[in-house]
Structure formats: C-alpha cells, structure tokens
N, C-alpha and C positions, 0 to 999 in steps of 0.2 A: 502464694497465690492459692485461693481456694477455688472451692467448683462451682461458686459463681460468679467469679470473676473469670476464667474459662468460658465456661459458658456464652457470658455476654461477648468476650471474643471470638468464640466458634459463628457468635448467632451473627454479629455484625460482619464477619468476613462471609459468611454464606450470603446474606444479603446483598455485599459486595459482589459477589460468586454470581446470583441472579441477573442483577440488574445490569453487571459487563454481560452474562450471556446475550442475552434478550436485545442488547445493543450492539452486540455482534452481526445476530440474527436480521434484526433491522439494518447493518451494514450491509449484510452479504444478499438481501431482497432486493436495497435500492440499487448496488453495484451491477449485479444480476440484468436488472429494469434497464442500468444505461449501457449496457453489453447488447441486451437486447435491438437498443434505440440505435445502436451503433452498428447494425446486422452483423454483430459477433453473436455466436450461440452462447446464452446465459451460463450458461453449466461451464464455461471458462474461465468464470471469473471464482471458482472454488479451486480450480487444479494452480498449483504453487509453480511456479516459473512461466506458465504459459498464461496464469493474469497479468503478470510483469507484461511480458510479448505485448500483450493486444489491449494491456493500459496505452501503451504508448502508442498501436496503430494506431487504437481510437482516437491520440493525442494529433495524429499525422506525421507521425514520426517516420523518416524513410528505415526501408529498410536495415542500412550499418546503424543510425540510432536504436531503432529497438533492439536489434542484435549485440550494440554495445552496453547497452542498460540493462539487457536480460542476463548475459553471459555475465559481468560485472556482478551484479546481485550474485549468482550462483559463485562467482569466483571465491566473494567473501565469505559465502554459506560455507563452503571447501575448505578454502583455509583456514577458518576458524574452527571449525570442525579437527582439518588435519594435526594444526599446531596445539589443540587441547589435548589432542589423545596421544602425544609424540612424548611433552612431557620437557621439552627440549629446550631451555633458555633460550640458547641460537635462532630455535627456528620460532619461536614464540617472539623474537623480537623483530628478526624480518619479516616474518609473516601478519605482522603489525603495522609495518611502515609498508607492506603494501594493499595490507584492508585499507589504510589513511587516504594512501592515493586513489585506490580504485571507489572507497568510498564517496573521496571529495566529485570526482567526475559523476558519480553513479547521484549525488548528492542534487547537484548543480542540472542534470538532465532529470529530476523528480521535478524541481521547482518548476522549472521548461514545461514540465509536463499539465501542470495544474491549469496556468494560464494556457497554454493552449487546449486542453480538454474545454473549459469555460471558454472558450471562443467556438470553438465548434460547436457547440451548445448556444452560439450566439451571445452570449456575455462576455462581459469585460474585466478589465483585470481587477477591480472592486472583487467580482466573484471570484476570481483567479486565488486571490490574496484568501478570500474565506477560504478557496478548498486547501491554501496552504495549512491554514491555520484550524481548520475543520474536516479534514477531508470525510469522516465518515459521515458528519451530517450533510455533508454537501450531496456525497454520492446518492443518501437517501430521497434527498429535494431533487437532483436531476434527472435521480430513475422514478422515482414517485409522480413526480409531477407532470400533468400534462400541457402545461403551456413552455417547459423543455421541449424543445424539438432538435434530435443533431442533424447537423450537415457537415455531409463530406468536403465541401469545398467551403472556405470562410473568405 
C-alpha cells in the first residue's frame, strides 16, 4: 500500500468521521426539542442512563417499566464491562446468557417504546414503525417540527 492509497483511506473515513458527527449533533438537537415538548429539561437527554429513564417517561411508561428498562440497560453495561475485565471463560459465558435474557426484555420494552412515543406525539404506528426503523431522524422530525405537539394523556 502506498501513501496514496493511505491517504484516500485516511480522507474517506474522516469524511465518514464528519458526516456521523454532524448527524449526531442533529440527533441530540431534535432529541433535546422532544425532551423539551415533553416538559423534561433538554439537557437529560445527553446524560447516559437518565435519557434511558425519561425516554420511556416520555413514552408513559410507569414507574417499574422505566425502572426495569433503565436498570436492565445498566445491568448489561456492568456485566459486560465486569465479564471483559475478569478474563474468565465461566463468567464470560454466564454473563452472556444473562445480557441474552435481560437484553431480550430490555429489547421488546424499546420497541413498546417507539410506538407509544408516536402516539403521544399523536401518531400512529405507521410513525411508530419509522422511529423503529429511524429513530434518529424521527427524533429530529418530532423535536424539529412544529405541527408535533406531545400529549400527556393519548
């Protein structure tokens, strides 16, 4: 490989490097926007575990649901964390079959989430299914836009 072939690697993954930022940026303004619409203070949807939390208030999630999708998310973060640095066959395999499980629930209560976010937003599961399938440009069309209105009660 010579140094322009390099190069045009360096140049294309920096390019790559931009256009994820910048699309990031635009996720975390409109996510922000539907925080806001949702009288959660915007600035929660940058701190890690506590957007988990108040995705799902926003979603109408009670209490033990957010608490089980927040805790759950963190549990995986933990063990997968714990069982990397252990080194441990054993604990690398159970603590696998139980990211599986807490996954699959943590999984099945995201999907839950989409569709009812887009209902409180007043849309239907048409949108429900884009924010599965979109969810950052959804969040930027729901916070962005002003003919989104949420409501707390659907």
């Amino acid at each position: 490989m010579n140094d322009s072939d390099m190069n045009v690697i360096i140049g294309t993954l920096m390019s790559i490097w931009v256009f994820a930022l910048i699309f990031i940026i635009l996720q975390l303004i409109g996510t922000w926007k539907m925080y806001k619409k949702a009288g959660i203070p915007g600035w929660h949807s940058i701190i890690p575990i506590l957007n988990v939390y108040d995705w799902y208030k926003m979603a109408g999630f009670g209490m033990a649901g957010r608490l089980l999708a927040t805790i759950g998310m963190s549990v995986v973060m933990v063990i997968t964390i714990g069982a990397a640095a252990s080194g441990n066959e054993n604990a690398i395999a159970g603590s696998a079959m139980v990211m599986v499980l807490v996954g699959i629930i943590v999984a099945i209560l995201q999907i839950m989430s989409y569709f009812k976010v887009a209902s409180r937003f007043g849309k239907g599961t048409g949108v429900g299914i884009l924010f599965l399938l979109f969810t950052p440009i959804m969040c930027m069309i729901a916070g962005l836009s002003s003919s989104w209105k949420y409501r707390r009660e659907h």
